[in-house]
N, C-alpha and C positions, 0 to 999 in steps of 0.2 A: 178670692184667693185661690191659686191655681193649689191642684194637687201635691204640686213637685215644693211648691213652696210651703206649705201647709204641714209636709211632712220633715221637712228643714227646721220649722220654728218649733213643732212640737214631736220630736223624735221619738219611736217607741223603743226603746231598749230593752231587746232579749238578749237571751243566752247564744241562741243562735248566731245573730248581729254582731254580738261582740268577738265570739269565735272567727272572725272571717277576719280580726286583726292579723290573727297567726294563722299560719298555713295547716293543712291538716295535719301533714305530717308531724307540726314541729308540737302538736298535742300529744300526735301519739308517744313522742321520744320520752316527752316530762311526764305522761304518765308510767311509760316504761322504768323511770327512776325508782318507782314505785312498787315496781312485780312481786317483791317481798313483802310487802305490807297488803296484806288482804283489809284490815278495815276501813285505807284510803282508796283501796280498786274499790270496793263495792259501795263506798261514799260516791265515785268516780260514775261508776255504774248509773246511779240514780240523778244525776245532775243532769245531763241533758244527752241527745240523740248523737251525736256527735260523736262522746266519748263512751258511749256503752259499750260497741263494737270490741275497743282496744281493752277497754277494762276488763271486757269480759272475756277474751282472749288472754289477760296473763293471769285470771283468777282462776282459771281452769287447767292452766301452764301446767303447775306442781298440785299432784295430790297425796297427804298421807291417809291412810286409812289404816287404823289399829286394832278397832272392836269390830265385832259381827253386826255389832246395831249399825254402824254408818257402812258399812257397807252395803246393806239390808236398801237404806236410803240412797246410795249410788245407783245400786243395781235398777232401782222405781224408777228412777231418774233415768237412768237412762232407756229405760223401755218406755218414757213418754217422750223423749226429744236425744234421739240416739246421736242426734249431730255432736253432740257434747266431746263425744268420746275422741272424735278429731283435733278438738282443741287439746288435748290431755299429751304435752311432750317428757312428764318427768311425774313416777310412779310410786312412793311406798308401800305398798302393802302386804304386811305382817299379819298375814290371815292361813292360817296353816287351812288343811281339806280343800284348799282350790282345784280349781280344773286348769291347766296350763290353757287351753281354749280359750279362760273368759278373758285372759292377755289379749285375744285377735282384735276384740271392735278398737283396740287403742291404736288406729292405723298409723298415727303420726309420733306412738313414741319412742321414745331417746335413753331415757334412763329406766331401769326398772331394778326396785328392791326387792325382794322377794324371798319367803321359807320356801324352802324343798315343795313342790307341788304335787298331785297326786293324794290319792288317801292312804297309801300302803307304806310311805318311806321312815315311819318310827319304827316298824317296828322290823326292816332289813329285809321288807320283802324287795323292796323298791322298785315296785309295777309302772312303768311309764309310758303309756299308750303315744305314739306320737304318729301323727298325721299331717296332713296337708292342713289343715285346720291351728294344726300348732304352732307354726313356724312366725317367726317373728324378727322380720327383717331388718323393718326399721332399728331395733336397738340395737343403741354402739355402747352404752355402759351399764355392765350389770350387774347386783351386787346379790349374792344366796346368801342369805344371813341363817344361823343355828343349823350350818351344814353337817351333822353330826351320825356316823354310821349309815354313808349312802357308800353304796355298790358302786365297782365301777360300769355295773350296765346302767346305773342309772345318771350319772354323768356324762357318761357318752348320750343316749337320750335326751339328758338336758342340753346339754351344749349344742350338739346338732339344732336346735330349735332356735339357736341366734348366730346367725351364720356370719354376720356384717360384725359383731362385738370389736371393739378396740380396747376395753379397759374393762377388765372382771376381778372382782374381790370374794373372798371369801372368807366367811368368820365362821368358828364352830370352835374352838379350843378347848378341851377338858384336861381341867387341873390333876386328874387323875389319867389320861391316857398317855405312858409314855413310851407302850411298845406298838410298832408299826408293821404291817403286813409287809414283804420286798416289794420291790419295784413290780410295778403289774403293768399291762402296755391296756391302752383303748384308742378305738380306732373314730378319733376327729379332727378335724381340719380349723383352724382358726387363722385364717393369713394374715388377718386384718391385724389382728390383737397386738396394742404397744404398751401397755399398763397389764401386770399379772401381778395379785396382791395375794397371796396362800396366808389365813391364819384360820385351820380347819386341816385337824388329823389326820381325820379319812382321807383326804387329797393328796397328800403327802408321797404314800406309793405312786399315785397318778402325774405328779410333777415331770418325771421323765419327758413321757408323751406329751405331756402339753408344752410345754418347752420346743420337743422337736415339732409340734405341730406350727408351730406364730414361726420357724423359721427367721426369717430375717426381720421380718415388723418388730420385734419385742424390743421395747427402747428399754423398759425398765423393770426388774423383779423385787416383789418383797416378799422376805416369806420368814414365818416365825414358827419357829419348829422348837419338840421339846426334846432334851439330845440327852440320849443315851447308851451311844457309843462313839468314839471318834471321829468312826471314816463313815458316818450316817448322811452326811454332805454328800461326801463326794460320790455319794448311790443316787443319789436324787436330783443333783446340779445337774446338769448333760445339757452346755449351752455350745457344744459344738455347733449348731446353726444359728444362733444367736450372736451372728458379728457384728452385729448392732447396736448392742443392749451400753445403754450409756449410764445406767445407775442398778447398783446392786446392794438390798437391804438385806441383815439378816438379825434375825432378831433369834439370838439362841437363848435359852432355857436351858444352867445344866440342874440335869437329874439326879448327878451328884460327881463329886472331882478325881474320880476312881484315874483319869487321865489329865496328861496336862493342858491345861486350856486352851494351847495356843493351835491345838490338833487340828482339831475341828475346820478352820478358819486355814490352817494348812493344805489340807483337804479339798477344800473348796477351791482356794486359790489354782488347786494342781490343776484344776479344770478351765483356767484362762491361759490365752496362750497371747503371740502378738497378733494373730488375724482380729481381736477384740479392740480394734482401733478406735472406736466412740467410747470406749468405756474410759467414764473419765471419775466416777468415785465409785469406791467400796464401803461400804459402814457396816463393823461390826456390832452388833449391840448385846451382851454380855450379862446374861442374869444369873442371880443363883447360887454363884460360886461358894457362898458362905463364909469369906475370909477374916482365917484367924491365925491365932501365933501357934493351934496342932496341927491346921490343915493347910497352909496355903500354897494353894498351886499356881499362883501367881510366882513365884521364887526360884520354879523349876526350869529344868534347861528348854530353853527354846531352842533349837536348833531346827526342827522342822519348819518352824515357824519363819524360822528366820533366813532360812534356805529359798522359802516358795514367796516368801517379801521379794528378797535379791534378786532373782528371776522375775519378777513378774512385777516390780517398775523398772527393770532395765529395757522389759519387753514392751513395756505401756509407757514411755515418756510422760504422759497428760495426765495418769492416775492420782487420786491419792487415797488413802487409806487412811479409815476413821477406826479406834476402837472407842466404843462405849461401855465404860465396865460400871455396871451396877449390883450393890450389896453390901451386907452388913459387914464394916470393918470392924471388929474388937480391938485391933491394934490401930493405933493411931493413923489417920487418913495421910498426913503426910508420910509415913512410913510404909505404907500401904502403895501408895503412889512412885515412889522410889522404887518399890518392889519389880511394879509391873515394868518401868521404865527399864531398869536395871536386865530386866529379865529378857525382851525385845530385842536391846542394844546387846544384846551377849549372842544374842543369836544371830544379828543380824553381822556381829563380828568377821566371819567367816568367808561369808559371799560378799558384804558390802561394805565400803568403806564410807564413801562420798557424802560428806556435810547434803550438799544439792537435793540429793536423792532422800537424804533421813529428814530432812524439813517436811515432807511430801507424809507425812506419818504424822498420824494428831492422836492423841489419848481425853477422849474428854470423862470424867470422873466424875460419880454420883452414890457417893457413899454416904450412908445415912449421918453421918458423923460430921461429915467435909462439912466446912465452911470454908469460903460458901461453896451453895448447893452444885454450882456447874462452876468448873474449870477446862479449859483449854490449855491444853500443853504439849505444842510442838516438841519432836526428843531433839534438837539442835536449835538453840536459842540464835 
């Protein structure tokens, strides 16, 4: 019995063998389905030669690291098989006393989590040595989490160190911080950047500058501030180069209703004109207010309010405008609802007439009381 036939009647079936049904590629894709489930990549891993490569390319994809012990384990790791560090395109770690440096060996990545780096920035010295050694080009998304009383030299320092970013967030919020330094300028350049997410006090004076720095790239801002006087928007907005920006979040906080609500969001608006041709929604989002039947400033004249409405969809055809009003009503949510409505449409009396245009306005309601929780309501049915 010849060989060829020998091997025909009694077939050895491997793993191998049977791989060569599907093409390589079309392994790697269905393992790709998989990126997210680490216990079937590193099942994947161990199964045969074939699929290690891939496997082990998307187990290495995303890392988080939270405590010192795994980190401790990383850093082994990597000074026994440093190739590692290449496969690494998306990063958490939430390990405060880093050295911005030990970022460099991750030549290939894309996303980075990251506390304030440096050893000095709790306690406002915020020392940030930065060097050739720093710099990190590769990432285009970056998120500083528990951004709380940094300098603006240390911002400008950080920032400089990711030159390429497109989308940057920032959290730090304290429920106690509701007075703000003015507007302070720092000198950086972010061309790239289309996503600016501000929810982090400290930043807040810095907002200007960073604004005028994205220029024209800035597709989208959100920013959540705690408000403590009216015109505190309209110090900190400055989207005159920002003719691009097609979505704008603002999530206010008041500090309390010493003014009338609709200021704020006045304020803001004053700083859109018609060169802001992409911009195609607004959403206010509204906390705090405390509405009751001694205080509600929801009742009061809109007139500002409803002045920089009328201008600014006469000027924007494609806009619309969200309010989010969230808080405690004591008086009845429906009554509560009618208020704000009432209050809008009275202002917007003045400047605007047009059915067309007042559709383009949506109120959506989240009072602890409502039922149900979320409502949508157009002010012209």
């Amino acid at each position: 019995m010849s060989a060829d036939v020998q091997q025909i009647s009694q077939p050895h079936i491997s793993c191998n063998s049977a791989l060569h049904i599907l093409p390589q590629e079309l392994w790697d894709d269905i393992i790709g389905v998989q990126r997210d489930d680490k216990r079937t990549l590193k099942a994947c891993r161990l199964t045969c030669k074939a699929w290690q490569q891939t496997a082990r390319l998307f187990l290495w994809r995303s890392l988080s690291i939270y405590t010192s012990q795994t980190l401790s384990r990383l850093q082994s790791l990597l000074h026994v098989t440093p190739e590692i560090a290449q496969l690494v395109h998306e990063l958490d770690m939430r390990i405060p006393e880093l050295k911005l440096s030990f970022f460099a060996v991750f030549t290939n990545l894309r996303r980075l989590v990251t506390y304030p780096v440096g050893e000095t920035w709790w306690d406002g010295s915020n020392n940030l040595s930065i060097n050739s050694g720093s710099l990190l080009p590769s990432v285009t998304r970056l998120v500083l989490v528990s951004a709380w009383n940094l300098s603006p030299t240390y911002i400008e320092g950080f920032l400089a160190c990711f030159p390429n970013i497109r989308t940057f967030t920032t959290t730090g919020r304290s429920a106690l911080t509701w007075l703000y330094d003015p507007p302070c300028e720092i000198s950086v350049i972010l061309p790239h950047l289309r996503v600016l997410s501000v929810d982090a006090s400290c930043i807040v004076p810095m907002l200007p500058s960073l604004l005028r720095s994205t220029g024209s790239s800035l597709e989208s801002l959100e920013l959540t501030i705690l408000l403590h006087s009216s015109d505190l928007l309209s110090e900190v907005l400055d989207l005159t180069r920002n003719g691009r920006i097609k979505s704008l979040n603002l999530h206010v906080i008041y500090n309390e209703a010493a003014f009338t609500w609709g200021d704020p969001l006045a304020f803001a608006l004053s700083r859109l004109n018609s060169s802001h041709t992409s911009l195609s929604e607004v959403v206010y989002h509204i906390q705090g207010l405390g509405f009751d039947d001694r205080r509600n400033p929801s009742a009061s004249n809109q007139k500002l309010l409803g002045r920089e409405l009328a201008r600014v969809l006469e000027d924007l055809p494609q806009l619309v405008v969200v309010f989010h009003m969230e808080g405690w009503a004591q008086v009845r949510p429906e009554q509560q609802r009618q208020l704000i409505v009432d209050g809008i449409k009275a202002g917007l009396e003045a400047g605007l007439d047009a059915d067309s245009t007042l559709k383009r306005l949506r109120i959506l309601f989240d009072f602890y009381r409502a039922r149900p929780a979320y409502e949508v309501h157009p002010l012209v049915s």
